[in-house]
C-alpha positions in Angstrom: 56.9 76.1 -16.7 60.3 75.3 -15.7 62.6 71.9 -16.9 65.7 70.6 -15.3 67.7 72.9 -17.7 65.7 76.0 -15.8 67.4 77.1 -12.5 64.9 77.3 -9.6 64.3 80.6 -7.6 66.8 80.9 -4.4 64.1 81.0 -1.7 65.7 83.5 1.2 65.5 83.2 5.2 63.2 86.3 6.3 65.3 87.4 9.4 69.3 87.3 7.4 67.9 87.4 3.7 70.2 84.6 3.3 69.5 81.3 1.2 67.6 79.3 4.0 69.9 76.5 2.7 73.0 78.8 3.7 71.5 79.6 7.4 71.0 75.9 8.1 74.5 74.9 7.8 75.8 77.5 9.3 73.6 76.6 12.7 74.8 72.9 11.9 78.4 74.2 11.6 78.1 76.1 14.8 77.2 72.7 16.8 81.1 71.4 15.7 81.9 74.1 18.5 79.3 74.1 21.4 78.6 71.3 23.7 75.0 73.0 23.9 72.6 73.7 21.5 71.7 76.8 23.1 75.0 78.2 22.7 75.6 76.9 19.3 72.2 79.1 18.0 73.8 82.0 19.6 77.1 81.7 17.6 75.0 81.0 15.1 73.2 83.8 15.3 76.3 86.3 16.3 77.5 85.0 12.6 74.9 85.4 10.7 74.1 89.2 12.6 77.5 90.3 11.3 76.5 89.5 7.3 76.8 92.8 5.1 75.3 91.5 2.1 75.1 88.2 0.2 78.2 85.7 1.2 79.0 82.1 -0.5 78.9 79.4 2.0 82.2 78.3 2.6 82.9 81.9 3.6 79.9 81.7 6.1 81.4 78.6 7.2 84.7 80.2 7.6 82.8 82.6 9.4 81.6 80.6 12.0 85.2 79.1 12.6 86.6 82.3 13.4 84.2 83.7 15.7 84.0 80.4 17.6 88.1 81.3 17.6 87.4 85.1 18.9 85.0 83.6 22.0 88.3 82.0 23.4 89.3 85.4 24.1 86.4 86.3 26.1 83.8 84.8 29.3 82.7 82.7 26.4 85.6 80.2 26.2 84.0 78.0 29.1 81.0 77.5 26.3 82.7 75.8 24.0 84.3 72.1 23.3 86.9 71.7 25.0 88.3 68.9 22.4 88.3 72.7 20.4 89.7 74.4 23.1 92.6 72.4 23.3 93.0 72.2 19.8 93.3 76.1 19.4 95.9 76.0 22.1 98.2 73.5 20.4 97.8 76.3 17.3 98.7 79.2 19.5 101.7 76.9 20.7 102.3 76.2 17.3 102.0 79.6 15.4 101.9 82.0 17.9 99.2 83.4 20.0 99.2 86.5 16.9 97.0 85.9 14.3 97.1 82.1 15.2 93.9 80.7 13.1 94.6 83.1 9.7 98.1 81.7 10.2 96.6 78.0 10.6 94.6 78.4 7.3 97.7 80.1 5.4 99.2 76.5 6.2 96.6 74.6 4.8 97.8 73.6 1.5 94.2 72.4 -0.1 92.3 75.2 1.6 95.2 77.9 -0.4 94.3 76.2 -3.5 90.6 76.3 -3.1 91.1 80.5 -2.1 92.7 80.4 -5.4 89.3 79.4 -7.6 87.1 82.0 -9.1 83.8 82.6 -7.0 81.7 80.7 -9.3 84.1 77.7 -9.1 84.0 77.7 -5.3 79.9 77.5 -4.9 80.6 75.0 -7.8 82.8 72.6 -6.0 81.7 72.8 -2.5 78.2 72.8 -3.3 77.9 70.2 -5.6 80.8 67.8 -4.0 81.4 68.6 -0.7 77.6 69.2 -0.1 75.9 66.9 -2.0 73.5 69.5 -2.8 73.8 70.0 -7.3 70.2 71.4 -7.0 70.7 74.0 -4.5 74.1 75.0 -6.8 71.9 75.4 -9.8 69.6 78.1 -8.5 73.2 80.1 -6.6 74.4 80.2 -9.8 71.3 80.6 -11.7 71.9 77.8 -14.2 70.9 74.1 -15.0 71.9 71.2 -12.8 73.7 69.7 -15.6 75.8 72.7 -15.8 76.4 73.0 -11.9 78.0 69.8 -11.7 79.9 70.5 -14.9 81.3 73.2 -13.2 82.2 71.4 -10.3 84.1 68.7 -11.9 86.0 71.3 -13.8 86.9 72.8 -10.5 88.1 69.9 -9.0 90.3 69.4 -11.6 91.9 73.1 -11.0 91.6 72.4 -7.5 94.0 69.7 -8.0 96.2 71.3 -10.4 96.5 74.4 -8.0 97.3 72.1 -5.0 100.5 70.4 -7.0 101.7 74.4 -7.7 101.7 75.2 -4.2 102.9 71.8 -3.3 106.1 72.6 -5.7 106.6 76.3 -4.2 106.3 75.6 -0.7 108.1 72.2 -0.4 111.8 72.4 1.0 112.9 69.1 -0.3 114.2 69.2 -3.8 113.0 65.2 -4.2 109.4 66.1 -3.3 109.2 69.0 -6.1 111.0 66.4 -8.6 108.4 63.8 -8.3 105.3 66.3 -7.8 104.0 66.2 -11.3 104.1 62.6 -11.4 102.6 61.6 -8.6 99.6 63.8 -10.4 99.9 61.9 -13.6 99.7 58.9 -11.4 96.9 60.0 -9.3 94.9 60.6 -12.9 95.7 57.5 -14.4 97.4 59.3 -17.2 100.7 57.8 -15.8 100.3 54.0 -16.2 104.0 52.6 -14.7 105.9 53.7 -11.5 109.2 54.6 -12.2 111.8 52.4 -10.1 113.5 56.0 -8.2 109.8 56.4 -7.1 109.2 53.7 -5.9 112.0 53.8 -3.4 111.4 57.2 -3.0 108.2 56.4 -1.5 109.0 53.6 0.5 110.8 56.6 2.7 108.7 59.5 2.0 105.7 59.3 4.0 104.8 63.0 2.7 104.7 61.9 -1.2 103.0 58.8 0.2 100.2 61.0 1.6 100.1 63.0 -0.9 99.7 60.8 -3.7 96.4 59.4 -1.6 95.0 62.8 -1.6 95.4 63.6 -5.0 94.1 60.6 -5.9 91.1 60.8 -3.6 90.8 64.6 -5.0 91.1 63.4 -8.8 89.6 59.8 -9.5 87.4 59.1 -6.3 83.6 58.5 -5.5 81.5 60.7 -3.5 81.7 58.8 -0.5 85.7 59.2 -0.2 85.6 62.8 -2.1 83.4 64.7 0.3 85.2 63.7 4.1 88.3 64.9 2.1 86.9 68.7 1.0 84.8 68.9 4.0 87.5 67.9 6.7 90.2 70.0 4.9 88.6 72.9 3.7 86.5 73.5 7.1 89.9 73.0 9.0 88.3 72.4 12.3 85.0 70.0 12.9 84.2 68.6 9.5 83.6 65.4 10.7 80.9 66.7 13.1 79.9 68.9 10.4 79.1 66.3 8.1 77.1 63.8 10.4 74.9 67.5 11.3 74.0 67.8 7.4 71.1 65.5 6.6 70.8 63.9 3.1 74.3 64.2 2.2 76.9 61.2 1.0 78.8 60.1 4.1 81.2 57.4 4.9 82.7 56.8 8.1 85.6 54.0 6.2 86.8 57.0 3.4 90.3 57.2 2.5 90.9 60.1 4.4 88.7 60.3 7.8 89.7 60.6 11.0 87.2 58.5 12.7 86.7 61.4 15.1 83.3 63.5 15.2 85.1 66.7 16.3 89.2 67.9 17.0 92.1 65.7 16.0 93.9 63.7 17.8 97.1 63.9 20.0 99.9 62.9 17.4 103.4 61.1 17.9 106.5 63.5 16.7 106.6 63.1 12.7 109.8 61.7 11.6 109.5 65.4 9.3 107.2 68.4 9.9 104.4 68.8 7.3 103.3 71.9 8.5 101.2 72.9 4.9 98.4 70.9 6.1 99.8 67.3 4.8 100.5 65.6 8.4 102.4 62.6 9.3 100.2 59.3 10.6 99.1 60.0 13.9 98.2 57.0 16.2 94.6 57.0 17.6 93.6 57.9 21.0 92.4 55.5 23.6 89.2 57.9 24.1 89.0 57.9 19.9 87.3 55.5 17.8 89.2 53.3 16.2 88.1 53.7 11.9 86.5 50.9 10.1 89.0 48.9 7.8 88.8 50.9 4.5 89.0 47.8 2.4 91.0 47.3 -0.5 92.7 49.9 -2.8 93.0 50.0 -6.4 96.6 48.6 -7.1 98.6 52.2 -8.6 101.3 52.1 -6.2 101.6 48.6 -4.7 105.1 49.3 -3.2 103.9 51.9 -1.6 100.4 50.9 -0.6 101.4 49.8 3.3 102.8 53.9 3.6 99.8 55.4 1.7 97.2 53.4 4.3 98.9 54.0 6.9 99.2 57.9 6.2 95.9 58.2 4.5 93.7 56.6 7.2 94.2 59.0 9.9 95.1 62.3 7.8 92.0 64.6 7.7 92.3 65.6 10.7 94.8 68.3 9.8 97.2 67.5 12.7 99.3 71.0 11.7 100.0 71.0 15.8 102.3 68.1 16.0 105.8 68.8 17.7 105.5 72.0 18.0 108.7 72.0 20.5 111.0 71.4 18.1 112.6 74.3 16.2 113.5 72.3 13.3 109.5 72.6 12.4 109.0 74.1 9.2 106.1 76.5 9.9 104.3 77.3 6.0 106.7 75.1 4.2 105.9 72.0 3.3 107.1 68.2 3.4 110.6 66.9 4.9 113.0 69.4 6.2 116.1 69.2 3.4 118.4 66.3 4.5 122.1 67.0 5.6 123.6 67.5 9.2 122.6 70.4 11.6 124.0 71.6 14.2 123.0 73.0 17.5 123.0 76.7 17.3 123.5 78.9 20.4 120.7 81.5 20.9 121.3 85.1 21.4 122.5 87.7 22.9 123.7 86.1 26.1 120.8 85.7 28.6 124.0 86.6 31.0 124.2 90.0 29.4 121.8 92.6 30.8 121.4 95.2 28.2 118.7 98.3 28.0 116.1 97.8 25.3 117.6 99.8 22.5 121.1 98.8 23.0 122.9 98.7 19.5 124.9 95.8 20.1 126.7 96.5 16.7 126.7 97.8 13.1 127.6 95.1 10.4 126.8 94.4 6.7 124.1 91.8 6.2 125.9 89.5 4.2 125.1 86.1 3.3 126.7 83.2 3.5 125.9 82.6 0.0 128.1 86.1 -1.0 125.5 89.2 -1.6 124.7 91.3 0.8 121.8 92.8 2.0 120.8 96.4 1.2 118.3 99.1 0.4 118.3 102.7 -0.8 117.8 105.5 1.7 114.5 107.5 1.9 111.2 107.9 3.6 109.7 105.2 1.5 113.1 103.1 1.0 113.2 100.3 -1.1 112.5 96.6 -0.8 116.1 95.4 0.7 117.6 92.6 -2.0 120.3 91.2 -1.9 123.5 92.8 -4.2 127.2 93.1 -4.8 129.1 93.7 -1.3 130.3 97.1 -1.7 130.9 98.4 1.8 128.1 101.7 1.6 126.1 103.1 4.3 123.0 101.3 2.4 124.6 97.9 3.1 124.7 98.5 6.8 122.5 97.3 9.6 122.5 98.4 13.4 121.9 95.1 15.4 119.5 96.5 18.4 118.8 94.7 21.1 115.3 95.2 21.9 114.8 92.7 25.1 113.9 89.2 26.0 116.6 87.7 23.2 115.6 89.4 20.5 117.1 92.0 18.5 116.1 94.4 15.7 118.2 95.0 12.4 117.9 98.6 11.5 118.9 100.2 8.1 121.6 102.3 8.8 120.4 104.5 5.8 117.0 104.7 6.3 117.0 104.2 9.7 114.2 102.0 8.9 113.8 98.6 10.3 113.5 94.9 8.4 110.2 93.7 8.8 108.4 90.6 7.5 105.9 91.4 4.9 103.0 88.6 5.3 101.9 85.8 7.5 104.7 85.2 9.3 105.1 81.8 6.9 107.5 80.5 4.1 108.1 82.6 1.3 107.1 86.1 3.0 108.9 88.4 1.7 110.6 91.0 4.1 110.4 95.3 3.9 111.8 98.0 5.7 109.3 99.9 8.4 109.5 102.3 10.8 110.8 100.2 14.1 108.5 99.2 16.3 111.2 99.2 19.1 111.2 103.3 19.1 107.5 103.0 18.9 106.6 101.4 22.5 103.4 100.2 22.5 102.1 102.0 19.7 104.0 100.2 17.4 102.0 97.6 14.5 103.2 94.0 14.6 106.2 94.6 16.3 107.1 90.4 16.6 107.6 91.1 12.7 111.0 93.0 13.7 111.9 90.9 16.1 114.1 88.3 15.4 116.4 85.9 17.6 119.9 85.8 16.7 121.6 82.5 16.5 125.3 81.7 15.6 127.0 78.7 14.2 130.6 77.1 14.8 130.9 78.5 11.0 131.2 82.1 12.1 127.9 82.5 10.5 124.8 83.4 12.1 120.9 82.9 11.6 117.7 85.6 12.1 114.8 83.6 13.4 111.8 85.1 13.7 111.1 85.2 17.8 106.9 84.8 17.3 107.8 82.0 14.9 111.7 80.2 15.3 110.5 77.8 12.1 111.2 80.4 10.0 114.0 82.9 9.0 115.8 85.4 6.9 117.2 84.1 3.8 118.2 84.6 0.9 116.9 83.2 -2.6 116.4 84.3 -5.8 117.9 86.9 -6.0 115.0 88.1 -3.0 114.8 88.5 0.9 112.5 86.3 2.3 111.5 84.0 4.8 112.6 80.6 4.5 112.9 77.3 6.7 114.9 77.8 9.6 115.9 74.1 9.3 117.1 75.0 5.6 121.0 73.4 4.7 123.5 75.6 2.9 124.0 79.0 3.0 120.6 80.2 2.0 119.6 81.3 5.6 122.9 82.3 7.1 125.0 85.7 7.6 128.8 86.2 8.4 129.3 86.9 11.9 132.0 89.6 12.4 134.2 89.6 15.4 132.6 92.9 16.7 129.3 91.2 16.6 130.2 88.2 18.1 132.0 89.9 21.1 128.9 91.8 21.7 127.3 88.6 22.1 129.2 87.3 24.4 130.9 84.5 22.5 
């Protein structure tokens, strides 16, 4: 005899001894990417074939997402959407065609936080909230209902909570980190009066305008505007299609945060600031797109900014990351506006009049910052982390700058003879390493666009290392650490002195 306290028995799918639950949304998730039903079964299936054992279902999900992503690189491309197609190209123009959908998802700010929940948590919060689906939840994690949903409220809240720490280590704006923790106090109701600084500071800031609607959505809000919100951000790509293919669940086509688009998003203006960590700038509608129905009115927390927060919140889920990707001011895995202050326009190099050999050590300099350290690392076969340290004129502050073709050069470790190298993503806050060079290595070599970096200089007599697969991000200093910061970023932070020798080599 069993009660509502008494978790039911997980009933499995004979042919993937998966929850039959589990193999149903992943053939539903799989029609978000095929125009055909045929060919959505077969990626369907070519998912589910590739299981190893017993897999949550945002991971399946996930699964599906990437192997839709891995048919673009084969006859299969023709077979799928091409509102997807498209889509994925804008990411490869965004992030590079290396590792361009892991990169996508390492700049989604919501679906970071929710990697960051234990496993339990996850099932919790997707099943119960995102899904609809408490019962299901309760046999997965062989408990009551009552207890499933518990679960999934407390996960929201560290969902939440986790969003606002990555939101305060990944923004570049000093402003945006200041007012992070209220506009979660806000978002809660714990926070009853707007300060009069925040209220002009959102009358600008279109990101703390979004973001304050999302965290409100993600702490305070019904069903019907909670789950287009998880579903849409968390699934990255077609949640909007995914949604209308799950029957029984909660749906809404006027939530706070829809798109009003059944599969990719759409074509958006250039943001007045990149918000590359999945919180995007409004984007107008399409004329091919459906225009959203009128969300109604909004509970009165911020009624100075309530025109902004509309505005933003009505067309953000679908996680236009790919806007502007031309400009190199773009912020790739930071996130909200670029700091404020005057740039200027660097000149790339080496000089594309200067025809060099691959290899060519154009000179050997100390790596030091505009800030004052310099950059160094202990000799060795396994050499040390390079930091940052006391100027000091050794062998173990000195870099070879090697030109290794098509603009780029390499900085190799005089020392070591090792070269830097980016130790991650490719994103904000990747720290850096020394490896061997991929430059000596020819096509052997492992991620070589990690050591290749193009060298820009400034009217200061300073210069900057972008990263060539990635020019919204570069070496920089902070904390005491290397690592890779804005490219846009003011001050010193991301700039070297530029010696005389160097910048003869260059061609300046």
């Amino acid at each position: 005899m069993t009660s509502e306290h008494t978790p039911q028995q997980v009933l499995h799918d004979p042919a993937t001894g998966l929850p039959a639950e589990d193999v149903a949304a992943v053939h539903a998730y799989a029609g978000a990417f095929c125009g055909r039903p045929a060919t959505a079964a077969d990626l369907a299936a070519e998912v589910l074939a590739g299981q190893r054992g017993p897999a949550a279902r945002p991971a399946l999900l996930a699964d599906v997402r990437r192997t839709a992503f891995g048919w673009l690189r084969d006859s299969r491309s023709g077979l799928l959407l091409r509102d997807f197609r498209n889509w994925a190209q804008r990411a490869g123009e965004t992030f590079g065609t290396t590792d361009t959908l892991r990169l996508v998802e390492h700049d989604a700010p919501l679906l970071r936080a929710f990697g960051e929940l234990p496993d339990q948590s996850r099932a919790a919060l997707w099943l119960c909230l995102a899904e609809g689906e408490p019962a299901f939840a309760a046999r997965v994690l062989n408990t009551s209902q009552e207890f499933a949903e518990s679960m999934a409220e407390s996960a929201r809240s560290r969902l939440a909570d986790t969003f606002l720490r990555l939101r305060a280590e990944h923004t570049a704006d000093a402003r945006c980190v200041h007012y992070g923790g209220m506009l979660g106090a806000i978002a809660r109701g714990t926070h009853r009066e707007t300060p009069a600084d925040l209220e002009q500071h959102l009358e600008t800031c279109e990101f703390c305008a979004h973001d304050i609607a999302l965290l409100r959505t993600l702490t305070s809000a019904g069903t019907q505007e909670l789950r287009p919100l998880l579903v849409d951000r968390l699934l990255v790509w077609g949640g909007s299609a995914y949604r209308a293919a799950r029957p029984g669940a909660p749906d809404t086509a006027a939530s706070l945060l829809t798109s009003g688009t059944p599969s990719a998003p759409s074509a958006p203006k250039a943001p007045p600031a990149p918000h590359a960590l999945g919180a995007p700038p409004p984007a107008p509608l399409t004329p091919t797109e459906p225009r959203p129905a009128d969300p109604g009115p909004r509970r009165p927390v911020l009624a100075i900014a309530v025109a902004v927060v509309v505005t933003a919140a009505a067309t953000a889920v679908a996680l236009n990351l790919l806007s502007d990707v031309g400009q190199s001011e773009r912020s790739a895995g930071s996130y909200g506006p670029p700091p404020a202050g005057p740039t200027r326009s660097p000149s790339a190099s080496p000089s594309p009049s200067v025809s060099r050999a691959a290899g060519t050590v154009l000179a050997t300099v100390a790596l030091k910052s505009a800030a004052g350290p310099c950059v160094g690392a202990a000799p060795g076969e396994a050499p040390d982390i390079p930091a940052p340290s006391a100027c000091d004129g050794g062998t173990a502050q000195q870099w070879r700058v090697v030109d290794i073709g098509d603009g780029a050069v390499a900085l190799q470790h005089v020392a070591s003879t090792f070269c830097l190298d980016i130790a991650g993503d490719r994103a904000v806050g990747d720290p850096m390493q020394l490896r061997p060079c991929a430059y000596a290595q020819g096509d052997a070599a492992p991620y070589p666009e990690d050591q290749a970096f193009l060298l820009r200089t400034h009217q200061d007599k300073t210069f900057t290392l972008v990263c060539q697969d990635k020019p919204a991000i570069a070496v920089g200093t902070t904390n005491g650490e290397i690592r890779m910061l804005p490219a846009g970023t003011s001050g010193a932070a991301t700039r070297f002195a530029l010696d005389d020798v160097l910048d003869k080599a260059l061609g300046n």
